[in-house]
N, C-alpha and C positions, 0 to 999 in steps of 0.2 A: 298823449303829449299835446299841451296847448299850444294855440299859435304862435301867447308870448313865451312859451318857451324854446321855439322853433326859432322865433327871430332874436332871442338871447343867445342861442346855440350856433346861430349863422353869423353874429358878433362876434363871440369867442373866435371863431374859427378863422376870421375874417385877420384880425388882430395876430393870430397864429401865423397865420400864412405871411403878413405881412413882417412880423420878427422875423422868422424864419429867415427871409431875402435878404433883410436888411443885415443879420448876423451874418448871413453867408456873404454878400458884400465887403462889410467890413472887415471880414477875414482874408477879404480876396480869393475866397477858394473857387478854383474855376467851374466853368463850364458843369460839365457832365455831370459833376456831383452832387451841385447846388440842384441838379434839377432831378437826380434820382431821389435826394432827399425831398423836395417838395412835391414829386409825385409818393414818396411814402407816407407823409402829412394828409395829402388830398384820400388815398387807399382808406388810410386808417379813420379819417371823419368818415367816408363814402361808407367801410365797416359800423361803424358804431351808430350811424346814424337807420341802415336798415334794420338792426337790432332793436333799436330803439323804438322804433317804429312797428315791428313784432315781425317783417318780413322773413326775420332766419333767426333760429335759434342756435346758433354759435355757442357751442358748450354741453346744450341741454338736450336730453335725451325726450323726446315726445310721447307723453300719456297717451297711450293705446287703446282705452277702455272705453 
């Protein structure tokens, strides 16, 4: 993965994170939840991004040979 895709992918996420509050805001929905959902958001990039990056194979069963 290139740098520029690195700092495309920390845009996205950036812009994620920041909807995220803002819908949960606007809905008013309290406390606790606003923030188990933005710690599932933060999980799920934290996930995809060491995949991404080749640290865990999540899924895939490892060639033995």
């Amino acid at each position: 993965m290139s740098i520029i895709s690195l700092l495309i992918v920390l845009l996205i996420f950036c812009v994620c994170v920041w909807a995220v509050r803002a819908i949960m805001a606007a809905f008013g929905i309290g406390d606790p939840i606003s923030t188990i959902v933005q710690v599932l958001v933060v999980l799920l990039f934290v996930l995809w991004l060491i995949q991404s990056l080749g640290f865990v194979g999540l899924g895939r069963i490892p060639d033995l040979r």
